[in-house]
Backbone and ligand atoms as CSV (ligand in chain L), in Angstrom:
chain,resi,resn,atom,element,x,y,z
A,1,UNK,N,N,46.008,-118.463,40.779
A,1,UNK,CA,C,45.396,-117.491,41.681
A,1,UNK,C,C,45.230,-116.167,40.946
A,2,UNK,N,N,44.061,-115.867,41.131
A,2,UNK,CA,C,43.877,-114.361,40.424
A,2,UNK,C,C,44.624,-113.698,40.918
A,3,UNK,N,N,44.703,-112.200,40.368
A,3,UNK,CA,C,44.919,-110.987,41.419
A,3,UNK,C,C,44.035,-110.283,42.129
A,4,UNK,N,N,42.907,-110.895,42.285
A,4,UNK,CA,C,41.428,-110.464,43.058
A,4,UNK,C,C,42.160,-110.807,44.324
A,5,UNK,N,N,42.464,-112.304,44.358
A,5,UNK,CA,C,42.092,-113.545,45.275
A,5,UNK,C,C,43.136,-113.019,46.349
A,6,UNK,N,N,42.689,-112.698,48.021
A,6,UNK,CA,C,43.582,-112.273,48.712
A,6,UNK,C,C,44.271,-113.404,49.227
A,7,UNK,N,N,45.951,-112.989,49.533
A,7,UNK,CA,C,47.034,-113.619,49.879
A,7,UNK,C,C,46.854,-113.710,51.911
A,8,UNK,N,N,46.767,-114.963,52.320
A,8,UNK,CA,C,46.244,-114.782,54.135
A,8,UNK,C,C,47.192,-116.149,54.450
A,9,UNK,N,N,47.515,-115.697,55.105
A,9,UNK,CA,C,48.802,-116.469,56.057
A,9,UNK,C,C,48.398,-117.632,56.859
A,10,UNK,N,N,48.703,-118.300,57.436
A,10,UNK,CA,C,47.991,-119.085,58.519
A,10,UNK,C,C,47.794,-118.720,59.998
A,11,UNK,N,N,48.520,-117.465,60.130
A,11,UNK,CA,C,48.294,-116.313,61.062
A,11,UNK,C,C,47.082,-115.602,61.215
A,12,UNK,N,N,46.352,-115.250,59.371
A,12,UNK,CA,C,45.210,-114.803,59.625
A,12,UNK,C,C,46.019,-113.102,58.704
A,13,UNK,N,N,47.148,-113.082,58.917
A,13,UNK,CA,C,47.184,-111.508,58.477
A,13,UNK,C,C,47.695,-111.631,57.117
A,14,UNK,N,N,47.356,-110.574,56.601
A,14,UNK,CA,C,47.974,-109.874,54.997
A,14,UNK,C,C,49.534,-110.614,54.371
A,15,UNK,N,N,49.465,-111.310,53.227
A,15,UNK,CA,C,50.793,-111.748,53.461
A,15,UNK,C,C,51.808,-110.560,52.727
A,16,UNK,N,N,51.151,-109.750,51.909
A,16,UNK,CA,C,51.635,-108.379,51.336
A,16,UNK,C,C,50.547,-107.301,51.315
A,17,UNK,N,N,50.739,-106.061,51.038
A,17,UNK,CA,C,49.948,-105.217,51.246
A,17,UNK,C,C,48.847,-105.098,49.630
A,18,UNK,N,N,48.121,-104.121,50.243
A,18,UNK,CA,C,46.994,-104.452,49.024
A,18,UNK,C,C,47.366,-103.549,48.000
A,19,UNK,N,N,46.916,-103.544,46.851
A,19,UNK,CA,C,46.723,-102.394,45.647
A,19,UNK,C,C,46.824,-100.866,46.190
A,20,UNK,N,N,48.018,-100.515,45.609
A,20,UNK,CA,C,48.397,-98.721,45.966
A,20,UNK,C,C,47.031,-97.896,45.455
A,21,UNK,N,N,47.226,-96.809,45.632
A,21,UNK,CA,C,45.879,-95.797,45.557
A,21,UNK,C,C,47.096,-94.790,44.909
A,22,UNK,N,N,46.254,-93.648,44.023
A,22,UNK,CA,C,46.700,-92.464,43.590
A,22,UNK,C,C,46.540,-91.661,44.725
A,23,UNK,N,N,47.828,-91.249,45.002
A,23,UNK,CA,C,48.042,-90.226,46.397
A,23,UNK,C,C,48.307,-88.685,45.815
A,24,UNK,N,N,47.649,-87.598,46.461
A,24,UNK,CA,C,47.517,-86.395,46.222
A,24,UNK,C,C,49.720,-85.844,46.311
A,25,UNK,N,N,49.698,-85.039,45.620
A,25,UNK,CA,C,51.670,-84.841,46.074
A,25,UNK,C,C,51.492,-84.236,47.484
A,26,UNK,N,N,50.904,-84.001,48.256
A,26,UNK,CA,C,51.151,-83.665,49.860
A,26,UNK,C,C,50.933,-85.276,50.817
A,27,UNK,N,N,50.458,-86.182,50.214
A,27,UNK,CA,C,50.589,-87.382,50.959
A,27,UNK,C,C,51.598,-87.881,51.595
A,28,UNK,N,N,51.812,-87.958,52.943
A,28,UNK,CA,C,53.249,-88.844,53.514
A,28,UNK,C,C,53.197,-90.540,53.441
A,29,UNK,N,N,52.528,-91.039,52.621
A,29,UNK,CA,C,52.297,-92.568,52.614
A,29,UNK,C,C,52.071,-92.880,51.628
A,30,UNK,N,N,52.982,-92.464,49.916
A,30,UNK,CA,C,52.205,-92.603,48.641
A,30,UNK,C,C,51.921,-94.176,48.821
A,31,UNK,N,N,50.679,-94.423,48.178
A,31,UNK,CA,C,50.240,-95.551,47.748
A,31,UNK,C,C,49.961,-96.354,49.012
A,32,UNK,N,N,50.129,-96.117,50.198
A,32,UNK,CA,C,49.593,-97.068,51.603
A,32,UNK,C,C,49.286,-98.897,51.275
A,33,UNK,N,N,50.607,-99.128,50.646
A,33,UNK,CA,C,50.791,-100.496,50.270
A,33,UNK,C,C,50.765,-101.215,51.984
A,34,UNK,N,N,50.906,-100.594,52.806
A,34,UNK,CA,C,51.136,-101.757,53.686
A,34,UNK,C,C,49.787,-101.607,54.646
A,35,UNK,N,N,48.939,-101.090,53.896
A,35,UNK,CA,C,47.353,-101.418,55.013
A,35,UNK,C,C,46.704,-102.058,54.597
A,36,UNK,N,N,45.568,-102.444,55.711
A,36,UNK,CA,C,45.016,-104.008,55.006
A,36,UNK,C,C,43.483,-104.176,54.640
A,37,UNK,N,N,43.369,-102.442,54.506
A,37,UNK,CA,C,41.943,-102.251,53.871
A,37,UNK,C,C,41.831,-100.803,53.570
A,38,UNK,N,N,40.745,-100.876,52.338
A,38,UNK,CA,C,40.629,-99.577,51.999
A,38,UNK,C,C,40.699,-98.509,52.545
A,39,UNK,N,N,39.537,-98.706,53.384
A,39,UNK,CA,C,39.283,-97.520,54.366
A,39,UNK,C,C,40.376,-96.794,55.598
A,40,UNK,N,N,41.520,-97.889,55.659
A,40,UNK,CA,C,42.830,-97.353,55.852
A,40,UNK,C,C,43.457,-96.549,55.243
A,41,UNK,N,N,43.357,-96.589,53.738
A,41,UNK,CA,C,44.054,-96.228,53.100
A,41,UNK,C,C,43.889,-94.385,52.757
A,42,UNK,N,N,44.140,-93.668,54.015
A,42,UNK,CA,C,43.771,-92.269,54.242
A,42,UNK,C,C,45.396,-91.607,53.931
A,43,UNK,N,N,45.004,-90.109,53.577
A,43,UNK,CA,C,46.416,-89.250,52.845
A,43,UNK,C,C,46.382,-88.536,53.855
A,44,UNK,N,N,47.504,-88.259,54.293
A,44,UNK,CA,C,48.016,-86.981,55.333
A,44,UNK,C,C,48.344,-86.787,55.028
A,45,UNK,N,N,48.780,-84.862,55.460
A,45,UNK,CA,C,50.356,-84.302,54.999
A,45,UNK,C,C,50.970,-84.077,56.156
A,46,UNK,N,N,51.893,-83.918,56.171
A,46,UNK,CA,C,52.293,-83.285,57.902
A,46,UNK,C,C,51.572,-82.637,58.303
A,47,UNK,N,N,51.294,-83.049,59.746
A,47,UNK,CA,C,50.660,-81.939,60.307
A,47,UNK,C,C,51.404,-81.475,61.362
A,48,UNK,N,N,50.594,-79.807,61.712
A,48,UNK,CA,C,51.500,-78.952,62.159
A,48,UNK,C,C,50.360,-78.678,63.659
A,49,UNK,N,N,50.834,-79.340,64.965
A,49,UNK,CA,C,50.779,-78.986,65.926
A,49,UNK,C,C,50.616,-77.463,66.859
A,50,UNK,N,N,49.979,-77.118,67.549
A,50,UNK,CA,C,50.401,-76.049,68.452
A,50,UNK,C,C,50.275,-76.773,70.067
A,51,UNK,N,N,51.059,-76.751,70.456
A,51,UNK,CA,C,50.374,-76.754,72.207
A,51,UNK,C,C,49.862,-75.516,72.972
A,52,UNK,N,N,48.794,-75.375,73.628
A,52,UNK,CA,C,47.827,-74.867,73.615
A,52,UNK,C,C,48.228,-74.349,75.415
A,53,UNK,N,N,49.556,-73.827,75.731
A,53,UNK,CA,C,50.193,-73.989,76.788
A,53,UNK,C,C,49.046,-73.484,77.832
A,54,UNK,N,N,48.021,-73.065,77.596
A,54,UNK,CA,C,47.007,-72.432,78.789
A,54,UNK,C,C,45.641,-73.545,79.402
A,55,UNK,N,N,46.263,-74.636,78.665
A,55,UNK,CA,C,45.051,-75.802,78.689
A,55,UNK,C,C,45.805,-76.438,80.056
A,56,UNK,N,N,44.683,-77.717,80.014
A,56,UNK,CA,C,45.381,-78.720,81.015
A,56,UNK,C,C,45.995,-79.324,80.606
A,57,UNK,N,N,46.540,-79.863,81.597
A,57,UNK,CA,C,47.843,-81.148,81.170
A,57,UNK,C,C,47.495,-82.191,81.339
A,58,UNK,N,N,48.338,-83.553,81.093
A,58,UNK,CA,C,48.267,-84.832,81.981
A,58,UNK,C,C,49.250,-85.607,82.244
A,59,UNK,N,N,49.517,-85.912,83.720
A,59,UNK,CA,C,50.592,-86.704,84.065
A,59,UNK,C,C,50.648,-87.936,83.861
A,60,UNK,N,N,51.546,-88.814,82.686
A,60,UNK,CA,C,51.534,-90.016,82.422
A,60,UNK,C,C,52.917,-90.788,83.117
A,61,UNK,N,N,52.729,-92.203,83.187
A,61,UNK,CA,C,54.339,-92.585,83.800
A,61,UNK,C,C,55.276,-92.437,82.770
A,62,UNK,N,N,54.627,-92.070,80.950
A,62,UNK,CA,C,55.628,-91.544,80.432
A,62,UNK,C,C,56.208,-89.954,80.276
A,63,UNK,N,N,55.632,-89.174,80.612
A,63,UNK,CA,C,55.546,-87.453,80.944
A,63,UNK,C,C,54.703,-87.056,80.985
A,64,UNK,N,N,55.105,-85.908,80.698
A,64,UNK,CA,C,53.631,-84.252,80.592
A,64,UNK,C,C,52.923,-84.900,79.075
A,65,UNK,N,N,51.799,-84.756,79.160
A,65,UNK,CA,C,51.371,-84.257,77.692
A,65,UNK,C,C,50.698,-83.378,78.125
A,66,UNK,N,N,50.500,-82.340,76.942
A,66,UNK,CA,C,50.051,-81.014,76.470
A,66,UNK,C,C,48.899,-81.278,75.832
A,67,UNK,N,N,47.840,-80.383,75.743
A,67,UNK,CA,C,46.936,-79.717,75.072
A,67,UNK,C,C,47.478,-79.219,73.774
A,68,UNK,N,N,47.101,-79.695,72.429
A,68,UNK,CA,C,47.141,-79.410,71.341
A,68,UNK,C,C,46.300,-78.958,69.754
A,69,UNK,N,N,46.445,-78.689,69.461
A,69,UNK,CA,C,45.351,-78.530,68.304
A,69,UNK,C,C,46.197,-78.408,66.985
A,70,UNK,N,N,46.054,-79.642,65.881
A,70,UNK,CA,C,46.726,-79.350,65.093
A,70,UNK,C,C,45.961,-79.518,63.440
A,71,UNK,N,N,46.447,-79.381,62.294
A,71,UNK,CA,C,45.395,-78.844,61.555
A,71,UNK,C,C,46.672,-79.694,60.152
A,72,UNK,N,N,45.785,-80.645,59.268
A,72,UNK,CA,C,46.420,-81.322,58.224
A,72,UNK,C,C,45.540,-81.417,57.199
A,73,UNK,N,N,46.474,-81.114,55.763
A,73,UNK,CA,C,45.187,-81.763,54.776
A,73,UNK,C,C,44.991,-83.467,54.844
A,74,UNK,N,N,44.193,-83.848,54.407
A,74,UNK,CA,C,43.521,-85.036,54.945
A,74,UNK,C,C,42.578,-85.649,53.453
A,75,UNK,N,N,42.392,-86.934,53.330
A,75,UNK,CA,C,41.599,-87.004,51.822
A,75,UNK,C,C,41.323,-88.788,52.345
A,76,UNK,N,N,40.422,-89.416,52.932
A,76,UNK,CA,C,39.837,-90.832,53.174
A,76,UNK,C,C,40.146,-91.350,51.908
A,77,UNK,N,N,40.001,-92.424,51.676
A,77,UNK,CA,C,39.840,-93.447,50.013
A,77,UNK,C,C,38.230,-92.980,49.702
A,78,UNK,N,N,38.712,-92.602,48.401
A,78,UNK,CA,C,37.500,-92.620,47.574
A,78,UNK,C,C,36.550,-90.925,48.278
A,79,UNK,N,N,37.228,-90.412,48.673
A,79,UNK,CA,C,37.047,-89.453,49.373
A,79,UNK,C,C,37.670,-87.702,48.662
A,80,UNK,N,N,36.823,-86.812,49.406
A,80,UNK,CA,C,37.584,-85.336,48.885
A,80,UNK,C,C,38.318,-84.988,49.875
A,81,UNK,N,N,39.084,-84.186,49.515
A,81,UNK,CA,C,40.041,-83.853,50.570
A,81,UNK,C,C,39.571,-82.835,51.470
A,82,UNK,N,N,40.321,-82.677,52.586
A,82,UNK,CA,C,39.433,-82.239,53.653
A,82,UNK,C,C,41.180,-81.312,54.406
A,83,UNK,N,N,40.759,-80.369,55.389
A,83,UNK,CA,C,41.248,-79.918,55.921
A,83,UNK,C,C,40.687,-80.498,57.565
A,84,UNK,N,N,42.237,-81.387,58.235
A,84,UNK,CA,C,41.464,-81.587,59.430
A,84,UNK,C,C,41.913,-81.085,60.376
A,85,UNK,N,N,40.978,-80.264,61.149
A,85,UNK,CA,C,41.373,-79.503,62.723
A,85,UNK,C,C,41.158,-80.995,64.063
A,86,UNK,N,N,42.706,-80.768,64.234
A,86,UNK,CA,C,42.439,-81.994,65.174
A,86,UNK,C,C,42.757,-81.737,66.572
A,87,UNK,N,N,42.145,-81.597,67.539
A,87,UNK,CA,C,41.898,-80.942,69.149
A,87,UNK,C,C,42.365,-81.754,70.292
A,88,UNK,N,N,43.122,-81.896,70.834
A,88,UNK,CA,C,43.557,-82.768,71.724
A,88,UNK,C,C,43.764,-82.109,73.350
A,89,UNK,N,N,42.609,-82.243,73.927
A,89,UNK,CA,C,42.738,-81.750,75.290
A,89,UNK,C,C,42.279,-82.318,76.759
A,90,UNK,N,N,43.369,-82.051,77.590
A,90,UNK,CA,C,42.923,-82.756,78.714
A,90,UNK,C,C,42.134,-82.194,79.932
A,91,UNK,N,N,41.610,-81.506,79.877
A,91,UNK,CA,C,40.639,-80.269,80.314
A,91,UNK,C,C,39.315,-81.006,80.407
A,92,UNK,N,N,38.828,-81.699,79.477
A,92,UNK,CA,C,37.538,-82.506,79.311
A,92,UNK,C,C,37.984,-83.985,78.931
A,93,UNK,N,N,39.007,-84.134,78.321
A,93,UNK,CA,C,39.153,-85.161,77.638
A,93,UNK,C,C,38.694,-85.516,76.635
A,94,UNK,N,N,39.019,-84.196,75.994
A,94,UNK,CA,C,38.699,-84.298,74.408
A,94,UNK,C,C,39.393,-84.932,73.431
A,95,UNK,N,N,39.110,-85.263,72.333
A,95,UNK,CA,C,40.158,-85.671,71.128
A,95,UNK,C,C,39.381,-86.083,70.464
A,96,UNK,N,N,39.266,-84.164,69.426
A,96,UNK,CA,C,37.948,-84.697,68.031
A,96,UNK,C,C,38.579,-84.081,67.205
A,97,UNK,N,N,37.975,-84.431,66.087
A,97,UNK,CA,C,38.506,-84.196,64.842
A,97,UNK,C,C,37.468,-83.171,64.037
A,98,UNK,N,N,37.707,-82.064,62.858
A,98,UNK,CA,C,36.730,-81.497,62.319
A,98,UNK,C,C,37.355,-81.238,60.595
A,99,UNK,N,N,36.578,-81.639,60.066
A,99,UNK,CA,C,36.746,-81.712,58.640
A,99,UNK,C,C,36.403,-80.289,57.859
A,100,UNK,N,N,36.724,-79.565,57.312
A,100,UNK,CA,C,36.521,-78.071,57.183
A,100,UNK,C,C,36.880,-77.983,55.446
A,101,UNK,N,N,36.108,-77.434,54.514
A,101,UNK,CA,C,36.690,-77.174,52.968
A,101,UNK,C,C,37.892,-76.423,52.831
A,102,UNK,N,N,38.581,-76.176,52.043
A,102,UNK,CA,C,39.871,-75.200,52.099
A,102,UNK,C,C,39.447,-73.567,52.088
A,103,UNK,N,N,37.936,-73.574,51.953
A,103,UNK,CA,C,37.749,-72.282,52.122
A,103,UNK,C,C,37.063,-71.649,53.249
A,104,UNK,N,N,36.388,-72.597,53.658
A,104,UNK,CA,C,36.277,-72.597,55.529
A,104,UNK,C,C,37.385,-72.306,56.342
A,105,UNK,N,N,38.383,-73.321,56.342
A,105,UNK,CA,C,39.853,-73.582,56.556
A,105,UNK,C,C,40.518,-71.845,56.847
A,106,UNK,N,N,40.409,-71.487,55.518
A,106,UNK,CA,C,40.712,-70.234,55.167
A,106,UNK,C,C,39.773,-69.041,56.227
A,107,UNK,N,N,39.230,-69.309,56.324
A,107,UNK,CA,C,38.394,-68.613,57.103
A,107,UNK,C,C,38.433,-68.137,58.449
A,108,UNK,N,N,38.675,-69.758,58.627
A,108,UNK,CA,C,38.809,-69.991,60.672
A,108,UNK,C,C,40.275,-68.990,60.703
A,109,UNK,N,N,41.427,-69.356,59.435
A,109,UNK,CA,C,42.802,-68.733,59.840
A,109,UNK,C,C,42.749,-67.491,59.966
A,110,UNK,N,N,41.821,-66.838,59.080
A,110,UNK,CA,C,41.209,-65.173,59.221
A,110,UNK,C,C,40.841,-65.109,60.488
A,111,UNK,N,N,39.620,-65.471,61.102
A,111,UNK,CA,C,39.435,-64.963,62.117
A,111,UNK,C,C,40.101,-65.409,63.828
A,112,UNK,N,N,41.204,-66.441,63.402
A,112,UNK,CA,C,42.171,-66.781,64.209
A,112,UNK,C,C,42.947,-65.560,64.317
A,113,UNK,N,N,43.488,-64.986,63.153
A,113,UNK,CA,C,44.399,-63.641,63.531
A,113,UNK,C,C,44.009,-62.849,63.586
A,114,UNK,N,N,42.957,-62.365,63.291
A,114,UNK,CA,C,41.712,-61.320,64.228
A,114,UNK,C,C,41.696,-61.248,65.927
A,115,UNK,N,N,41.563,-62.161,65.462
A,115,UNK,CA,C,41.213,-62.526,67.395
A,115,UNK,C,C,42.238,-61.894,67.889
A,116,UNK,N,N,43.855,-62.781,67.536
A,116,UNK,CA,C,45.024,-62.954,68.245
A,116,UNK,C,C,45.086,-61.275,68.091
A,117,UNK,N,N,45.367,-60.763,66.924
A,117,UNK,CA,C,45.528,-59.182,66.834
A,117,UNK,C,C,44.370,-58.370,67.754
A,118,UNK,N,N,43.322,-58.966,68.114
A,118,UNK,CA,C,43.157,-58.202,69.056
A,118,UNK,C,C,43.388,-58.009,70.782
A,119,UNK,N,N,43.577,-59.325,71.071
A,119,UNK,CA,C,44.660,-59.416,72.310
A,119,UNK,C,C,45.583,-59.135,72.274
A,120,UNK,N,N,46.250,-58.626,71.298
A,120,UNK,CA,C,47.859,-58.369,71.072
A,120,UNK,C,C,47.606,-56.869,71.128
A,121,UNK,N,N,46.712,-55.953,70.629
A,121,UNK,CA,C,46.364,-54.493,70.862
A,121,UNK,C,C,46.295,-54.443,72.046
A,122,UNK,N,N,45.062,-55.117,72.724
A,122,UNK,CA,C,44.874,-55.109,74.151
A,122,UNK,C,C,45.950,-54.939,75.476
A,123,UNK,N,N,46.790,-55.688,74.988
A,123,UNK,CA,C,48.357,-56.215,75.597
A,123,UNK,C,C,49.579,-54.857,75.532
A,124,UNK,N,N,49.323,-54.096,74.590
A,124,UNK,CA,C,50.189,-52.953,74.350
A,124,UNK,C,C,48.927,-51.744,75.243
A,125,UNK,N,N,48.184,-51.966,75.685
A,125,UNK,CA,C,47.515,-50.346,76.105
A,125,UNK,C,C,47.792,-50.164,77.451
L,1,ZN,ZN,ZN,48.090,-91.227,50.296
């Protein structure tokens, strides 16, 4: 058997995972040995959440969830890396994703604390 030739169970699934990938050092999954196709094979770094406490909510039989928006570097297979703003709200029933360069990225965070600094002036008068 080559090492082309994929390994399939009589189940139908992966009997080991496929060929590791060169992972960026912020990746939480070096090498994503245990997915069962390329296009799985995506880099995160942690990402860092806010809940968005002025949004809607939603009552599940497992709790509250919150309105969130959280923001990770991000890099697909065979792909550039990306900064992703990821939006999670129950207001519309949203949950999109936006891919941004690191200097866009940089940008939105500028005029994020613009903003905030100016409700925060507002708030002291
Ligand atoms: Zn990776």
């Amino acid at each position: 058997m080559s090492a082309a030739t994929p390994v399939v169970t009589a189940s139908g699934s992966a009997a080991s995972g496929i060929p590791p990938i060169d992972c960026p050092s912020w990746c939480t999954d070096p090498g994503h040995v245990a997915e069962y196709c390329r296009e799985d094979q995506i880099c995160y770094s942690y990402d860092t959440y806010v809940t968005a406490s002025l949004e809607e909510v939603e009552v599940t039989p497992h709790g509250v969830c919150e309105s969130q928006i959280g923001a990770m570097a991000c890099r697909g297979f065979n792909k550039r890396p990306v900064v992703l703003v990821h939006v999670i709200g129950f207001r519309d029933g949203i949950d999109v994703g936006a891919n941004l360069t690191a200097a866009e990225a940089r940008q939105l965070a500028e005029y994020l604390t613009a903003a905030a600094d100016l409700i925060c002036e507002g708030a002291e008068r």
